[in-house]
C-alpha positions as CSV (number, residue, x, y, z in Angstrom):
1,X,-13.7,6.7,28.7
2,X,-11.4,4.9,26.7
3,X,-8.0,6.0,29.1
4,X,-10.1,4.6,32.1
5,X,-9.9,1.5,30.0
6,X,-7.2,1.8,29.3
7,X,-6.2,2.2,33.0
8,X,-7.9,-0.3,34.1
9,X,-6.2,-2.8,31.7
10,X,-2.7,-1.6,32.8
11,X,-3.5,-2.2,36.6
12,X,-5.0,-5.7,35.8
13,X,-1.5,-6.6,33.4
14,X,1.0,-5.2,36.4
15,X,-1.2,-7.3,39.4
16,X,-1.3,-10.7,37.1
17,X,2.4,-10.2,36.0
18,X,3.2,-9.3,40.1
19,X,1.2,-12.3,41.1
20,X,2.7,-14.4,38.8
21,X,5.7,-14.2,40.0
22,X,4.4,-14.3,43.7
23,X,3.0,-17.8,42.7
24,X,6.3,-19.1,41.3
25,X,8.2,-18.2,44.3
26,X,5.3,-20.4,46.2
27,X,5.9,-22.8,44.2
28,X,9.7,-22.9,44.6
29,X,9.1,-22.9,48.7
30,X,6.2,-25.7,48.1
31,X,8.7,-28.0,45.8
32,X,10.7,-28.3,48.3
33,X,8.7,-30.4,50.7
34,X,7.0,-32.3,47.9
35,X,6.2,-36.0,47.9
36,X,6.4,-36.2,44.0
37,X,8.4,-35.9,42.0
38,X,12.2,-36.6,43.4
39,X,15.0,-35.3,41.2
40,X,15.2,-38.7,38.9
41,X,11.6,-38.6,37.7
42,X,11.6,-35.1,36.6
43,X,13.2,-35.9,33.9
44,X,10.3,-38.9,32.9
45,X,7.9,-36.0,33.2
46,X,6.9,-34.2,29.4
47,X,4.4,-31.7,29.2
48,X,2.6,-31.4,26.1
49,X,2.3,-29.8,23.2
50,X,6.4,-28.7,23.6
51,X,7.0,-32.3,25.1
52,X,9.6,-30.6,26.7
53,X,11.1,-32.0,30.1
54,X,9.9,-30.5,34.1
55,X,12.5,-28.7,35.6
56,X,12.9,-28.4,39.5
57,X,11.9,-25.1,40.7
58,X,14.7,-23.0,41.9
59,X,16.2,-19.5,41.6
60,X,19.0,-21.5,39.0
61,X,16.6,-23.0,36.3
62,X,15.6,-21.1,33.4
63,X,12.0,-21.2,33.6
64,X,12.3,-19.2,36.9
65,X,14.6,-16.9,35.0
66,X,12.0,-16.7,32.4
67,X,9.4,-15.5,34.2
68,X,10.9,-13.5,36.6
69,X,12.8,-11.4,34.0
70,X,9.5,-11.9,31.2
71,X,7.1,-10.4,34.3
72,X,9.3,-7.3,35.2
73,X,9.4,-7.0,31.3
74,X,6.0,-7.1,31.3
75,X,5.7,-4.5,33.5
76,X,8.2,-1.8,32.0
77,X,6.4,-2.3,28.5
78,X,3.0,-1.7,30.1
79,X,4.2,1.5,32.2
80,X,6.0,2.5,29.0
81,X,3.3,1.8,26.5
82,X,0.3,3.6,28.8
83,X,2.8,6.7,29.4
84,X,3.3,6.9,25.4
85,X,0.0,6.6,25.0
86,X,-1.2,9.1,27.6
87,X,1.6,11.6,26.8
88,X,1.8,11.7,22.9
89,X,-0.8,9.3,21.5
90,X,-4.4,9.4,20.9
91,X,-6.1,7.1,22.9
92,X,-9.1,6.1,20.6
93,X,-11.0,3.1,19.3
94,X,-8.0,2.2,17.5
95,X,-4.9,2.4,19.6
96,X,-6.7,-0.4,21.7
97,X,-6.7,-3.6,20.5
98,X,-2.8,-2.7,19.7
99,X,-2.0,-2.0,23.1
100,X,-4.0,-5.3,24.1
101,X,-2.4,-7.5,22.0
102,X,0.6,-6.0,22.9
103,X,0.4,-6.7,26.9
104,X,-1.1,-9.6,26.4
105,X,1.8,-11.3,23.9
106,X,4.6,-9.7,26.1
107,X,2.4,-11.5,29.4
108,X,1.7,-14.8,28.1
109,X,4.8,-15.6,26.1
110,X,6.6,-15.7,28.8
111,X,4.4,-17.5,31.3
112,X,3.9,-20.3,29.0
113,X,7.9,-21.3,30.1
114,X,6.6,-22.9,33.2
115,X,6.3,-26.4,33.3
116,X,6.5,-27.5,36.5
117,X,3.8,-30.4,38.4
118,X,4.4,-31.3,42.4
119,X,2.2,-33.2,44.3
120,X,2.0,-31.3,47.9
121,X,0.3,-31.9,51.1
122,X,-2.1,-29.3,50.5
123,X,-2.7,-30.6,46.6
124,X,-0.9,-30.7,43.2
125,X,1.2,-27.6,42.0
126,X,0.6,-27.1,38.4
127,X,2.1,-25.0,36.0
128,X,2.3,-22.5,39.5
129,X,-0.8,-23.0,40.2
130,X,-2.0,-24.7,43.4
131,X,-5.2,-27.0,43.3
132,X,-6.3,-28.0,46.7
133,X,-6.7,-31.7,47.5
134,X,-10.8,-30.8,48.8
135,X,-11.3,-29.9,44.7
136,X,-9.4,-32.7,43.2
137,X,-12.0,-35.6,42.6
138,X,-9.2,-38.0,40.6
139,X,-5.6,-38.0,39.2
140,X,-5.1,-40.4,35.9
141,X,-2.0,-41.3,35.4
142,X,-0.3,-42.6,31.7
143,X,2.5,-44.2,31.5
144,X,4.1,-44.6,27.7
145,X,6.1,-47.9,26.8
């Protein structure tokens, strides 16, 4: 029971870490033909808690780099990790969480390098992630003195 988990987590890490980087080349095609924001006010744009500045989307920044390399990563450690653990290891109660945490540190820490907002004609682009202008009820914008 615990290896079909165990299977089943694998196949879910290796479809978010593919579809992740399936969203940022969307994103990278979409930024393209955005209406906001031009080259000049990416650099007025901080996202918060690193209150770092956007970067445009292209195969040159290093947030792309990030995820594409941190996703393929994320990949290899998961094949690598569920192999070991099939092969050699016990697969019990124990093993796990480890193996959770794990995937899950090696997933998220590099998808959190995207910082990245364009309004579209189909919506807004955040963080890769496209929210369509039907689902949108308002924007707020801030703008600090």
């Amino acid at each position: 029971m615990l290896q079909v988990i165990l299977t089943v987590v694998s196949l879910f890490t290796i479809y978010f870490a593919i579809n992740s980087i399936v969203h940022l080349k969307k994103t990278m095609v979409a930024s393209k033909s955005s209406y906001f924001p031009n080259e000049p006010e990416m650099k007025s744009i901080l996202f918060p808690n690193e209150w770092e500045q956007m970067e445009p989307v292209n195969e040159n920044s290093s947030s792309y780099k990030w995820v594409i390399r941190g996703n393929l990563i994320a990949i290899v450690v998961t094949i690598v990790i569920y192999l070991i653990l099939l092969k050699y290891g016990p697969v019990n109660l124990s093993t796990l969480p480890l193996f959770l945490y794990i995937i899950t540190t090696v997933f998220t820490g590099f998808n959190l390098r995207v910082r990245n907002l364009y309004i579209v004609e189909h919506g807004l682009i955040v963080k890769n992630k496209l929210y369509n202008k039907e689902k949108i009820s308002f924007i707020e914008i801030r703008k600090n003195n």
